[in-house]
N, CA, C and O atoms as a DFTB+ gen file, in Angstrom:
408 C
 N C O
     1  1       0.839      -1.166       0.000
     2  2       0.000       0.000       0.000
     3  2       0.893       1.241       0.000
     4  3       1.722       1.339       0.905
     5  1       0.800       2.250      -0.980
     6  2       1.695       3.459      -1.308
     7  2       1.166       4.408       0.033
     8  3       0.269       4.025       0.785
     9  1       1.904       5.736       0.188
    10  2       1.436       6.383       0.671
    11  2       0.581       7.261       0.771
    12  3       0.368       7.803       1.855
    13  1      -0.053       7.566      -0.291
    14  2      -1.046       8.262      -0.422
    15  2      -2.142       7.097      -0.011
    16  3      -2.508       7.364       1.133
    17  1      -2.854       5.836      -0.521
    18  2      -3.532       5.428       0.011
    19  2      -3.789       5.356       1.689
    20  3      -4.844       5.377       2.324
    21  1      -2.453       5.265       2.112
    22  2      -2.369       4.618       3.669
    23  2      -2.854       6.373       4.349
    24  3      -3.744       6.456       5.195
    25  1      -2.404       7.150       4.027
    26  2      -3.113       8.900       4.066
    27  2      -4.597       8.333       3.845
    28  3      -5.357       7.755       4.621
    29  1      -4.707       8.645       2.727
    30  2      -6.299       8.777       2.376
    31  2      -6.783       7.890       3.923
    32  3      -7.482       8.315       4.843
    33  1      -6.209       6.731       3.794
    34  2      -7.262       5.596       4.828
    35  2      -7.233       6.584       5.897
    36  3      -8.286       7.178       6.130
    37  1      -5.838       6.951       6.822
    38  2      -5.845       7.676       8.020
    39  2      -7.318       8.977       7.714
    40  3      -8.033       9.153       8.700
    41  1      -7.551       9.495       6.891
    42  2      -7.709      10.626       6.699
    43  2      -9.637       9.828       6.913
    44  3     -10.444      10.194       7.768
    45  1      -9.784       9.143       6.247
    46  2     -11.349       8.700       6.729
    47  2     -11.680       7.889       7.671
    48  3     -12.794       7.374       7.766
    49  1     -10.926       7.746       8.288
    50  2     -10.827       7.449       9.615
    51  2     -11.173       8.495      10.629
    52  3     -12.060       8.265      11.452
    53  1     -10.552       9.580      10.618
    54  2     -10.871      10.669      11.485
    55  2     -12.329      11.244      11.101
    56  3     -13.128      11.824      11.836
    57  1     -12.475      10.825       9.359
    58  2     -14.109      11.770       8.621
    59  2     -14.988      11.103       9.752
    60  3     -15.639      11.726      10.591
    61  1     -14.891       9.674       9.629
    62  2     -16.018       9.076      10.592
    63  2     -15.843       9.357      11.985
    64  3     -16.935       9.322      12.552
    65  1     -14.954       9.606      12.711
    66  2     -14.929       9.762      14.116
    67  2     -15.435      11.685      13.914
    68  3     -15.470      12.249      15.007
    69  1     -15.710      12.402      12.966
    70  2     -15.973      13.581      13.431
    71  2     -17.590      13.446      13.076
    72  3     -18.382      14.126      13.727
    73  1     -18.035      12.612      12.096
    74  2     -19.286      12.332      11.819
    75  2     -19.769      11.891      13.417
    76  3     -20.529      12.409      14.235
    77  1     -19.090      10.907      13.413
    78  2     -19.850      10.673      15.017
    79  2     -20.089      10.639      16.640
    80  3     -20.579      10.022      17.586
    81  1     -19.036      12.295      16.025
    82  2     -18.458      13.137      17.342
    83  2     -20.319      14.330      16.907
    84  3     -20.611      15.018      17.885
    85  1     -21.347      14.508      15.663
    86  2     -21.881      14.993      15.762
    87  2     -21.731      16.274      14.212
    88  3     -22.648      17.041      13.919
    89  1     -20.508      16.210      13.513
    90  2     -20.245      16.961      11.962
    91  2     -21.241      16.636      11.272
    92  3     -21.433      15.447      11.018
    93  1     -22.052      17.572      10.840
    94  2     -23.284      17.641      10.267
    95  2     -22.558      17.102       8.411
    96  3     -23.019      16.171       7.752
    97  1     -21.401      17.997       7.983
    98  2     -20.393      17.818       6.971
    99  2     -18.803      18.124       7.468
   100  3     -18.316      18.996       8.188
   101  1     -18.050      16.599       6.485
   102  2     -17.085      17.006       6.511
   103  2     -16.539      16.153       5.135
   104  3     -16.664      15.046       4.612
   105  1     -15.731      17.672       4.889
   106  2     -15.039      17.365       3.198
   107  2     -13.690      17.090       3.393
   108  3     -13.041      17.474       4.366
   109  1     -13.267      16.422       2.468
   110  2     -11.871      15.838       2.605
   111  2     -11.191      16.273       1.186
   112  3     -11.678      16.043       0.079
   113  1      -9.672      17.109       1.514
   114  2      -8.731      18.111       0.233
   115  2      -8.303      17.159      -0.168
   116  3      -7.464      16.692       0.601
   117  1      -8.528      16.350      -1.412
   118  2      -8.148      15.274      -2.026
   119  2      -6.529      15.842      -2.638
   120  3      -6.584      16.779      -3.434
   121  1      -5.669      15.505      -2.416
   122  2      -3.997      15.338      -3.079
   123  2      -3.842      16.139      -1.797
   124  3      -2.800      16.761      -2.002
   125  1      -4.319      16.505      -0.498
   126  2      -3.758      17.070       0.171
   127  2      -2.649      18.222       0.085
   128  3      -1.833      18.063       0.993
   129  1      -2.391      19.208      -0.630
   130  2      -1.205      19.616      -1.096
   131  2      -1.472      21.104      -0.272
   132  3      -0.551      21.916      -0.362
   133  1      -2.938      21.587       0.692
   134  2      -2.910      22.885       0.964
   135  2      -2.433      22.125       2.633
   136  3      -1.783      21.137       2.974
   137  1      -3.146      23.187       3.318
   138  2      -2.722      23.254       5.385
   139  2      -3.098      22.141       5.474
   140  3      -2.350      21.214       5.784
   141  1      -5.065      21.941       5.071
   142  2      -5.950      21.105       5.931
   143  2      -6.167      20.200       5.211
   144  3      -6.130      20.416       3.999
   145  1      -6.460      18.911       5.688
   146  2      -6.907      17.508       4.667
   147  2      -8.430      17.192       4.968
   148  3      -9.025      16.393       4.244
   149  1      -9.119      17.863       6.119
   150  2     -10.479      17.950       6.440
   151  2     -10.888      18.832       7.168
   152  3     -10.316      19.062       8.233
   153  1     -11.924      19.500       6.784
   154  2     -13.139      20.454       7.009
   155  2     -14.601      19.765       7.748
   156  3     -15.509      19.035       7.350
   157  1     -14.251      20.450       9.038
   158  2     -15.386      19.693       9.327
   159  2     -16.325      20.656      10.167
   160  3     -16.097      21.183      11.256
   161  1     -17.602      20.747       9.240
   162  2     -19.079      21.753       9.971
   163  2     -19.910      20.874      11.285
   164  3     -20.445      19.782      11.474
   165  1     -19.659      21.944      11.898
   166  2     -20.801      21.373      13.512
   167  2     -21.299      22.627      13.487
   168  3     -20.746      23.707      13.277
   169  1     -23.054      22.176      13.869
   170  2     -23.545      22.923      14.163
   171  2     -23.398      24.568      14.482
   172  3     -23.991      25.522      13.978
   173  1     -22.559      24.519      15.329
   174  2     -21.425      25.541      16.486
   175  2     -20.410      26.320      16.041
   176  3     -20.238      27.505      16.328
   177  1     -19.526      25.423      15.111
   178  2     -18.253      25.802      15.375
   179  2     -17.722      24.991      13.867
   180  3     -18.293      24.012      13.387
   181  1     -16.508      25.666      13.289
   182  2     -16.002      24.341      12.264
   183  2     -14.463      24.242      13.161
   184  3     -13.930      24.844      14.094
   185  1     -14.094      22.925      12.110
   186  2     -12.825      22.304      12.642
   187  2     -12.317      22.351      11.381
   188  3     -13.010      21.970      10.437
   189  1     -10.614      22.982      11.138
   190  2     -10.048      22.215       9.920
   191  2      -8.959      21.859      10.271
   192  3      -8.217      22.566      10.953
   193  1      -8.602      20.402       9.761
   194  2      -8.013      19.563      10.776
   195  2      -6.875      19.244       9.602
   196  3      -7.105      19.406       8.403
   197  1      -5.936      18.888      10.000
   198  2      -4.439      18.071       9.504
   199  2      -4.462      17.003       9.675
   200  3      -4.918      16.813      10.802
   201  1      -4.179      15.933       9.104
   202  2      -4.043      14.387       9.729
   203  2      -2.965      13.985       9.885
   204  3      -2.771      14.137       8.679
   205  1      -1.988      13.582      10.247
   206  2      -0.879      13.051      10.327
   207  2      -0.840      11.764      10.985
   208  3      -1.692      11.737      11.874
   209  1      -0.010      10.401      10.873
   210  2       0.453       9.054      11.361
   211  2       0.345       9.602      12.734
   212  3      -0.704       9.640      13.377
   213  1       1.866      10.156      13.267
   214  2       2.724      10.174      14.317
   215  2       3.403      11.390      14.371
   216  3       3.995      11.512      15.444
   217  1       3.565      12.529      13.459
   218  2       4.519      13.440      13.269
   219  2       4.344      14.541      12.255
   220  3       4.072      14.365      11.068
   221  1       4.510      15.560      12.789
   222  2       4.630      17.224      11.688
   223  2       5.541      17.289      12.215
   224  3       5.945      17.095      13.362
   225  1       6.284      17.895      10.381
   226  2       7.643      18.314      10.437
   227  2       7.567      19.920      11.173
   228  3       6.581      20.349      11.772
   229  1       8.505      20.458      11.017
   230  2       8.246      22.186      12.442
   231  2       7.846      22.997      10.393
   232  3       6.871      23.748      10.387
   233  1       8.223      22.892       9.636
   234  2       7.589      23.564       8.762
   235  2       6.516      23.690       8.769
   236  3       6.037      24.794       9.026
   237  1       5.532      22.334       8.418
   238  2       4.066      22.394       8.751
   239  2       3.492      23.151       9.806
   240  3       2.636      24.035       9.782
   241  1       4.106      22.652      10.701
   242  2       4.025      23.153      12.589
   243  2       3.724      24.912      12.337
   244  3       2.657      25.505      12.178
   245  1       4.915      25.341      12.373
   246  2       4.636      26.463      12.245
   247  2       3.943      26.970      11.227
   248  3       3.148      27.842      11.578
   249  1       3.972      26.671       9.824
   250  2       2.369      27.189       8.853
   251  2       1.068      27.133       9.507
   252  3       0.341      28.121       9.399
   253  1       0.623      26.004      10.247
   254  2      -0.511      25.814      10.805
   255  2      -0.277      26.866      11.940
   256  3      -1.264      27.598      11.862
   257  1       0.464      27.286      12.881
   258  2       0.148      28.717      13.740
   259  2      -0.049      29.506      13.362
   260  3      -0.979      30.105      13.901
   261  1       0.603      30.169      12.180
   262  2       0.797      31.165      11.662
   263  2      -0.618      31.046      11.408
   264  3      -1.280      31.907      11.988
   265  1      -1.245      30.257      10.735
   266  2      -2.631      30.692      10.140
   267  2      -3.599      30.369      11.073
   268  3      -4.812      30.533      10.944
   269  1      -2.937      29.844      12.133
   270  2      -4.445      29.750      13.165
   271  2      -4.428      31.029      13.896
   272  3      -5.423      31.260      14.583
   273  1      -3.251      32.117      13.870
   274  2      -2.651      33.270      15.011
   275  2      -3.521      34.021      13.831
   276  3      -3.973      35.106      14.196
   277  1      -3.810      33.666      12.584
   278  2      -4.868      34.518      11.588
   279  2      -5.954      34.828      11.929
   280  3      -6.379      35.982      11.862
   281  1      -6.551      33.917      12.326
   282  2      -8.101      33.765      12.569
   283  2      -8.499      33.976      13.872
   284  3      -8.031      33.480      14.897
   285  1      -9.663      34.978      13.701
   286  2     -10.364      35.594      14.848
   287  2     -11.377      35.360      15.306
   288  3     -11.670      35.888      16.379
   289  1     -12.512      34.258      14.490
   290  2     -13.485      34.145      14.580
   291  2     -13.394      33.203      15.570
   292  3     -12.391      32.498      15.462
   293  1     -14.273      32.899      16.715
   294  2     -13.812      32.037      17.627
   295  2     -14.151      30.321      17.671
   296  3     -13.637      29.320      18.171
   297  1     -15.316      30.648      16.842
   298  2     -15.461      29.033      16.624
   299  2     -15.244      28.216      15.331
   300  3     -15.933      27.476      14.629
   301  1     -13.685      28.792      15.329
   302  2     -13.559      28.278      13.920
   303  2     -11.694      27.291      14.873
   304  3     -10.937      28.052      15.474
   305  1     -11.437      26.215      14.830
   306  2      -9.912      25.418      15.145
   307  2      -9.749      25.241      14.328
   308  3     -10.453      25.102      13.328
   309  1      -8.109      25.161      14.650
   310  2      -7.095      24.957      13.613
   311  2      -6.672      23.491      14.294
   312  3      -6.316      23.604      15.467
   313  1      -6.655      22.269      13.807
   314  2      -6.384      20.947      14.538
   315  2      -5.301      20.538      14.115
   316  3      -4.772      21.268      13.277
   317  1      -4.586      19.304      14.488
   318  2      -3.499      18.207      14.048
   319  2      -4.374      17.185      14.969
   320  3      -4.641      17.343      16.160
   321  1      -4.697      16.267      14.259
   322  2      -4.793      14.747      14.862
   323  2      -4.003      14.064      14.438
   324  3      -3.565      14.451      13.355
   325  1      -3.525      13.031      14.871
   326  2      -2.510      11.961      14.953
   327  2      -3.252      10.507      14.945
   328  3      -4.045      10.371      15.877
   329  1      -3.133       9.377      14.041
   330  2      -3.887       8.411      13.851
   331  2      -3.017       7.582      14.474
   332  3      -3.781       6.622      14.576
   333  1      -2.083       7.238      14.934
   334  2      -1.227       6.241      15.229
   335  2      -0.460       6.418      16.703
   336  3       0.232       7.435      16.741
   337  1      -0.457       5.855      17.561
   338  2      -1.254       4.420      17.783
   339  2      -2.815       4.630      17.681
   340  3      -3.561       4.061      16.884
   341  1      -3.116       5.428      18.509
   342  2      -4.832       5.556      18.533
   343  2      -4.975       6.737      17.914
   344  3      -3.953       7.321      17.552
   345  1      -5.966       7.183      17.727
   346  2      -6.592       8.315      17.080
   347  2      -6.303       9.316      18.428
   348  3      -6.311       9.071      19.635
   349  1      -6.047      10.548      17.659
   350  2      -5.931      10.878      18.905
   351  2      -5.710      13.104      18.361
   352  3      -5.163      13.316      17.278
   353  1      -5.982      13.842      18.857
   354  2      -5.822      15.561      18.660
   355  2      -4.480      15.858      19.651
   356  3      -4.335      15.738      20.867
   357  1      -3.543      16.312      18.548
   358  2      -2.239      16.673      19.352
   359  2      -2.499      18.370      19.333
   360  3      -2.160      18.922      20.380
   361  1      -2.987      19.143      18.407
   362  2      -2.959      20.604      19.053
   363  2      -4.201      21.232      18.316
   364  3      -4.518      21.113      17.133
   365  1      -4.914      22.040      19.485
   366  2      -6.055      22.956      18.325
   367  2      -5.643      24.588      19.103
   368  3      -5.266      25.048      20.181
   369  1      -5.943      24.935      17.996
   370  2      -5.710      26.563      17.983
   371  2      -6.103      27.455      19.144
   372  3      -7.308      27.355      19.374
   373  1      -5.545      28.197      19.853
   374  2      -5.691      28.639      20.775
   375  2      -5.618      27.873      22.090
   376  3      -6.483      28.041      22.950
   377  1      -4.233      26.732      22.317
   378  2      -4.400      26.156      23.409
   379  2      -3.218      25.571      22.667
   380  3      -3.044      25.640      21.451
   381  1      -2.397      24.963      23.590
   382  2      -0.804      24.547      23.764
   383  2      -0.913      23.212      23.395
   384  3      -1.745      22.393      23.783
   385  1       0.406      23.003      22.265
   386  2       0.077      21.823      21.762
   387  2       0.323      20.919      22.895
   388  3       1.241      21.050      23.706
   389  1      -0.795      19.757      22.886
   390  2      -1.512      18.742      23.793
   391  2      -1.367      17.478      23.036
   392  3      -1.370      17.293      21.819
   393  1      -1.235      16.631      24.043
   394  2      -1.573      15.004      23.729
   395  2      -2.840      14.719      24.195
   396  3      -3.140      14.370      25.336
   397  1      -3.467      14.865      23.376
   398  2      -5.244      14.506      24.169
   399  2      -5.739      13.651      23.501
   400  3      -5.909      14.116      22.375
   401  1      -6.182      12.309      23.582
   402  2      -7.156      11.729      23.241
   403  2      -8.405      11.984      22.722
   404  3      -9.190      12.523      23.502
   405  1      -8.655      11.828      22.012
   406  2     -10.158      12.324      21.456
   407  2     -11.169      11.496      21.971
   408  3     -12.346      11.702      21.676
């Protein structure tokens, strides 16, 4: 299995855990090539999330602050989840990157 598939899989993996965290929609940036690899609408608030295995390089790292230190609107996160070992949210915007379990 190449890497883009083994992505894609990680990447709908998290679609369904935000579907049934309550995401009314969530779209997935097919070739991944911008910040976010999923967009996800709640009711409330959106999430646009990064997926990663185990690891962001500090390039990514810091692009994703920079553009979350952008945004003012308050119910809008900037995420990194981590699929490996467990699923799991290592940092959302406005709060110190965390090892938290989802």
């Amino acid at each position: 299995m190449g890497n883009y598939t083994r992505g894609r899989a990680r990447e709908y993996r998290v679609k369904k855990r935000l579907l049934e965290m309550g995401a009314l929609w969530v779209v997935r940036s097919y070739g991944s090539h911008g910040l976010f690899d999923l967009i996800a609408v709640f009711p409330d608030h959106v999430r646009l999330i990064q997926v990663k295995k185990d690891y962001i390089n500090p390039k990514e790292r810091k692009a994703l602050e920079e553009f979350a230190g952008n945004v003012e609107a308050e119910n809008i996160s900037v995420e990194v989840w981590f699929t490996s070992p467990k699923l799991r949210i290592l940092w959302i915007s406005g709060v110190r990157w965390l090892d938290q379990w989802s």
